[in-house]
C-alpha positions in Angstrom: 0.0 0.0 0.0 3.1 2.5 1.3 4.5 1.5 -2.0 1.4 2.1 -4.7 0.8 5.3 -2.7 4.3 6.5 -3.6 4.1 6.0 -6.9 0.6 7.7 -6.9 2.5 10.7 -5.5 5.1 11.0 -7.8 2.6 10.3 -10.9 0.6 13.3 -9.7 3.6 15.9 -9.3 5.5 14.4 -13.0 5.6 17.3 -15.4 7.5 16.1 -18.0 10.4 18.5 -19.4 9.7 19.1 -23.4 13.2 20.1 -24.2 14.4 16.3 -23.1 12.7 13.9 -24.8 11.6 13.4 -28.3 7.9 12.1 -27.9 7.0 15.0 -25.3 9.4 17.8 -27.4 7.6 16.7 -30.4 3.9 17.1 -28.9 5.1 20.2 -27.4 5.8 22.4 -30.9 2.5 20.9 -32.0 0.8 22.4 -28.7 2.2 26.0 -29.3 1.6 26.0 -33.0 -2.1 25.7 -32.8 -2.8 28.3 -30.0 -0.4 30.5 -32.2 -3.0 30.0 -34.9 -5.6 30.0 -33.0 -4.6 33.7 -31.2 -4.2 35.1 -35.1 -7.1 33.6 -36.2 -10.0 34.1 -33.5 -11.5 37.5 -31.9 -10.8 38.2 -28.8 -14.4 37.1 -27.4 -14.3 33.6 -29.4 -10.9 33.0 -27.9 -12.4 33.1 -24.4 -14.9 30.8 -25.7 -13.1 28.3 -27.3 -9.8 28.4 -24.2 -12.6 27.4 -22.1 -14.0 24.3 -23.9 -10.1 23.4 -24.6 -9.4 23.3 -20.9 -12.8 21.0 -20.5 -11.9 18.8 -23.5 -8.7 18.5 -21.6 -9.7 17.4 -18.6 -12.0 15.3 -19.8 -9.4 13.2 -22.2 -7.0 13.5 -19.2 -9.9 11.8 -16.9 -10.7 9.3 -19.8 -7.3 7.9 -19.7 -6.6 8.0 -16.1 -9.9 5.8 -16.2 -8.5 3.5 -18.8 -5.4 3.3 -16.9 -6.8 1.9 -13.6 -9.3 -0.5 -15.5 -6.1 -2.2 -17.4 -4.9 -2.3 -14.0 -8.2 -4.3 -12.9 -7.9 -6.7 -15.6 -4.7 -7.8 -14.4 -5.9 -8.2 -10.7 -8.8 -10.6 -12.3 -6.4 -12.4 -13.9 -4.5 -13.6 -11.1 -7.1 -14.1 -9.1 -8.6 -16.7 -11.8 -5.6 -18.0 -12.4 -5.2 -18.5 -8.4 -8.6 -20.6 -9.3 -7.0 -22.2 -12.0 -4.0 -23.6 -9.5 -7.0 -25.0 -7.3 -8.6 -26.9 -9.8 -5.1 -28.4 -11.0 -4.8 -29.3 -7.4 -8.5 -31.0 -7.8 -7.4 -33.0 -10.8 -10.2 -31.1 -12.8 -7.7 -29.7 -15.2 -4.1 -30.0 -17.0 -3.1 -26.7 -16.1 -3.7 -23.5 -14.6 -4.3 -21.5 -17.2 -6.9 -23.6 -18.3 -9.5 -21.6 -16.3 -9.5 -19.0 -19.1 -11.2 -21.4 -21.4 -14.2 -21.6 -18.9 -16.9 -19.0 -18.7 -18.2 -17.7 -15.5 -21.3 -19.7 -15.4 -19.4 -22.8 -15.5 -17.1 -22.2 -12.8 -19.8 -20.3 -10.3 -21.9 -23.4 -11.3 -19.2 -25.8 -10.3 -18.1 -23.9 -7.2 -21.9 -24.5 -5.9 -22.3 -27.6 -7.2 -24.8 -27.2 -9.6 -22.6 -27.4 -12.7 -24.6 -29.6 -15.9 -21.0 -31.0 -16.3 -18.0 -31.5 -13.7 -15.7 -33.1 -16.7 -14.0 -29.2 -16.9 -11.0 -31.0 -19.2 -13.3 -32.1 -21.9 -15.0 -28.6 -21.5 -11.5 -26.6 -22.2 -10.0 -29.4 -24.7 -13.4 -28.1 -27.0 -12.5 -24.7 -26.3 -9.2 -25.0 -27.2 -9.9 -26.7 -30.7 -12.8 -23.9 -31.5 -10.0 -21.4 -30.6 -7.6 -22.8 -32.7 -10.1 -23.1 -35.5 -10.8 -19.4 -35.3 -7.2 -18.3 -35.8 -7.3 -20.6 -39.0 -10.0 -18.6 -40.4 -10.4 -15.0 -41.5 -12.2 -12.5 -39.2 -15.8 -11.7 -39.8 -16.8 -8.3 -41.5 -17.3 -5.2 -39.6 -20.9 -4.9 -40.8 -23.1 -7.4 -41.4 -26.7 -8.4 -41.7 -28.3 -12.1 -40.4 -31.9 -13.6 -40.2 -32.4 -16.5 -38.0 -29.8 -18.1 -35.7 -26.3 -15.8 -36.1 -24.2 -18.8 -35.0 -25.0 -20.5 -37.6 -23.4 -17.7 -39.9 -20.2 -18.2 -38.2 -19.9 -21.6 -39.8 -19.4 -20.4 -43.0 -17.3 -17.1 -43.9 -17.9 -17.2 -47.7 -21.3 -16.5 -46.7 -20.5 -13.7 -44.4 -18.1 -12.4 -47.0 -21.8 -12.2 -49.3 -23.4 -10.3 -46.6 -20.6 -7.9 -45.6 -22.5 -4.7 -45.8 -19.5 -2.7 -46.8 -18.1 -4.6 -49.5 -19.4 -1.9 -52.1 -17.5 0.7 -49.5 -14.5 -0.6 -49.6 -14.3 -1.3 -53.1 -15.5 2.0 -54.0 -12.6 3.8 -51.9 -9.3 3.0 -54.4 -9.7 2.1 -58.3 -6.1 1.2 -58.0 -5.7 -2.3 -56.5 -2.5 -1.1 -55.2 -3.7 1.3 -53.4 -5.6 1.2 -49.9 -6.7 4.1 -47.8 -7.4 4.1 -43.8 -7.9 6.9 -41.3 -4.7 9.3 -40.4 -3.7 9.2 -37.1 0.0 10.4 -36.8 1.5 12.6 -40.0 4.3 11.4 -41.8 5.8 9.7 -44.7 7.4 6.4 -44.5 8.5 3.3 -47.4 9.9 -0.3 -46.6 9.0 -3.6 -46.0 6.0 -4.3 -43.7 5.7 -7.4 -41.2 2.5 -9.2 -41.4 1.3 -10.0 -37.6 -1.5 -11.9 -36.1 -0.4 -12.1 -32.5 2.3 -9.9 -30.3 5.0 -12.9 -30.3 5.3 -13.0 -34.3 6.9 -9.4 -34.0 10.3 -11.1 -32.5 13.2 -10.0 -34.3 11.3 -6.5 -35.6 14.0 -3.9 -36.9 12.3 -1.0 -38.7 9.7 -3.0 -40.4 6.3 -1.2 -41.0 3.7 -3.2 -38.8 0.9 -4.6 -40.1 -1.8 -6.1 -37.5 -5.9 -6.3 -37.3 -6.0 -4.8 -34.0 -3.7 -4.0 -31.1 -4.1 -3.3 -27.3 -1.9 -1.5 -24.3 0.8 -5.1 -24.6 1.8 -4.0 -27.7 2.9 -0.6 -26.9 7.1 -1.6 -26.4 7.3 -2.5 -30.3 6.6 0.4 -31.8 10.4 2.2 -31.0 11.5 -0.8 -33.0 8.3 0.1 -35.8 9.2 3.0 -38.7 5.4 2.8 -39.9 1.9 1.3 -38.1 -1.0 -0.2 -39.8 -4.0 -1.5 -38.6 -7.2 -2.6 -40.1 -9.8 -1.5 -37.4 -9.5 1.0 -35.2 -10.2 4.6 -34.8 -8.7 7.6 -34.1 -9.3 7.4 -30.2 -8.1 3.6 -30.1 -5.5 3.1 -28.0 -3.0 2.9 -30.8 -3.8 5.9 -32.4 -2.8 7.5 -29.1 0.0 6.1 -28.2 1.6 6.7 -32.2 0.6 10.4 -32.0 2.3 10.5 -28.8 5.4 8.6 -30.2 5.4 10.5 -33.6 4.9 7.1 -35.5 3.0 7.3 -38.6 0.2 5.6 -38.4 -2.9 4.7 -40.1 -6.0 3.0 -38.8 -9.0 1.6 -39.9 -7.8 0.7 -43.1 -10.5 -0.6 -45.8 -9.9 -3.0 -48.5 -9.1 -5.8 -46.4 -5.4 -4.8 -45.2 -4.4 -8.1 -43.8 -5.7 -9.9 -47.0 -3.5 -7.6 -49.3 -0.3 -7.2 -47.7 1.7 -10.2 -47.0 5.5 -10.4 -45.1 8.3 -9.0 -46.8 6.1 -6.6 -49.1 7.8 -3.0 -50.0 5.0 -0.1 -49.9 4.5 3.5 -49.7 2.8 5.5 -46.2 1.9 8.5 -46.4 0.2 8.7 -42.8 -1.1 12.2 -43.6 -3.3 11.6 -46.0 -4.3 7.5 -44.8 -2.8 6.6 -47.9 -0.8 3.2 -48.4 0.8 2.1 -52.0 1.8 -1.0 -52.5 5.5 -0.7 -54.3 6.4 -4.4 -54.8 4.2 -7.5 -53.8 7.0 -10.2 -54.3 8.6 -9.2 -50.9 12.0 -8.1 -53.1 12.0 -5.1 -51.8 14.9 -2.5 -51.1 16.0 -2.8 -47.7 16.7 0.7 -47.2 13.6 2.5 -45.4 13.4 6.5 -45.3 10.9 8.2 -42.5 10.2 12.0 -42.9 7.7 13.9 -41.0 5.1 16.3 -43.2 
């Protein structure tokens, strides 16, 4: 407790010096070129207007992480204490190991803990789990938008149907007449060509040195790859995911939300084109020959 409370303290008295580091020197200049502009460009009465929403929309972002913060922090209390459940069931003989608690739902082990559970065999339970997991990392990832009549599981089943009834298929082929060409949302402004590394999970990023990453989706773990990242892509996302954030904050150029179907276009090895600014990505060679020699400037 002594020990969190430190850390609390010296959390809340931080102010972090812009002229030291790059991230926070960088964010800086941004900071005093817009109220520069914004002291040319608006009366005198709209300025007190608008300074006093800014110092609310401050606030408020400033509150929204803090709460993001402390529930990440939850989520790793929970998990030890179900994996603290997960070590008593080993104990029982219910299970292999202790992680295998994460392939039961609540129900089941509320319902086992009172003894009212349909089924005590828990292994068989997590060996299905862990074959419909594996199944769904063999198979592509639903659309974003889609429509279903009847029982949606059955959909699941079958992703050339879903692929039928993805609602923004039209979109999405609509948004670039070049097949070389995807767009996404801009997030962080710069420009940025090399070869991109193709990523389903966090542990195929070993051995990263300047690739541009390419991913589906990305949460707080991933945050210590990007130094080693000259370029970030991600195919969902917006420009208040946590990603986007983070890149801004870093100065990474970064586009999110890309349409076209990212992951299904770019493979390992691939040479293309960012320009972050604009949520524009060019695909320069697909062979994966491309030059090694990567160049980042900011716009």
């Amino acid at each position: 407790m002594i020990r969190v409370l430190y850390w609390t303290l010296c959390a809340a008295t931080f102010v972090p010096d812009p002229t030291r580091s790059l991230p926070w020197k960088r964010e800086h200049e941004i900071k005093t070129k817009a109220e520069e502009l914004v002291s040319k460009t608006l009366p005198f009465y709209k300025r007190i207007l608008f300074n006093w929403v800014l110092s609310h929309a401050r606030r408020a972002v400033k509150h929204r992480e803090n709460l993001r913060f402390a529930r990440t922090k939850l989520w790793g209390i929970l998990r030890s204490l179900f994996r603290a459940i997960g070590v008593n069931l080993k104990k029982l003989g219910m299970t292999d190991s202790r992680d295998d608690v994460f392939y039961l739902t609540l129900d089941e082990l509320y319902a086992f803990a009172e003894g009212r559970s349909v089924t005590n065999n828990l292994r068989r339970l997590v060996e299905i789990r862990r074959d419909e997991i594996d199944d769904y990392r063999k198979t592509l990832p639903p659309p974003e938008r889609f429509m279903t009549r009847g029982a949606a599981g059955c959909y699941m089943l079958f992703p050339a149907i879903l692929d039928d009834i993805d609602l923004l298929k039209e979109h999405e082929a609509k948004a670039s007449s070049d097949p070389n060409v995807l767009f996404g949302t801009a997030c962080c402004p710069g420009v940025v060509q090399g070869k991109v590394r193709v990523v389903n999970r966090i542990d195929e990023t070993r051995g990263m040195n300047g690739e541009i990453l390419v991913t589906a989706r990305t949460d707080p773990g991933w945050v210590p790859i990007y130094p080693v990242c000259s370029g970030l892509l991600i195919e969902r996302g917006s420009l208040l995911s946590h990603s986007a954030v983070v890149a801004r904050e870093l100065g990474l150029p970064t586009v999110v939300g890309v349409s076209g179907g990212l992951m299904k276009r770019l493979k390992t090895g691939m040479t293309v084109h960012v320009d972050a600014g604009k949520g524009k990505i060019t695909i320069i060679r697909d062979d994966g020959e491309g030059s090694d020699k990567e160049k980042t400037t900011e716009e």
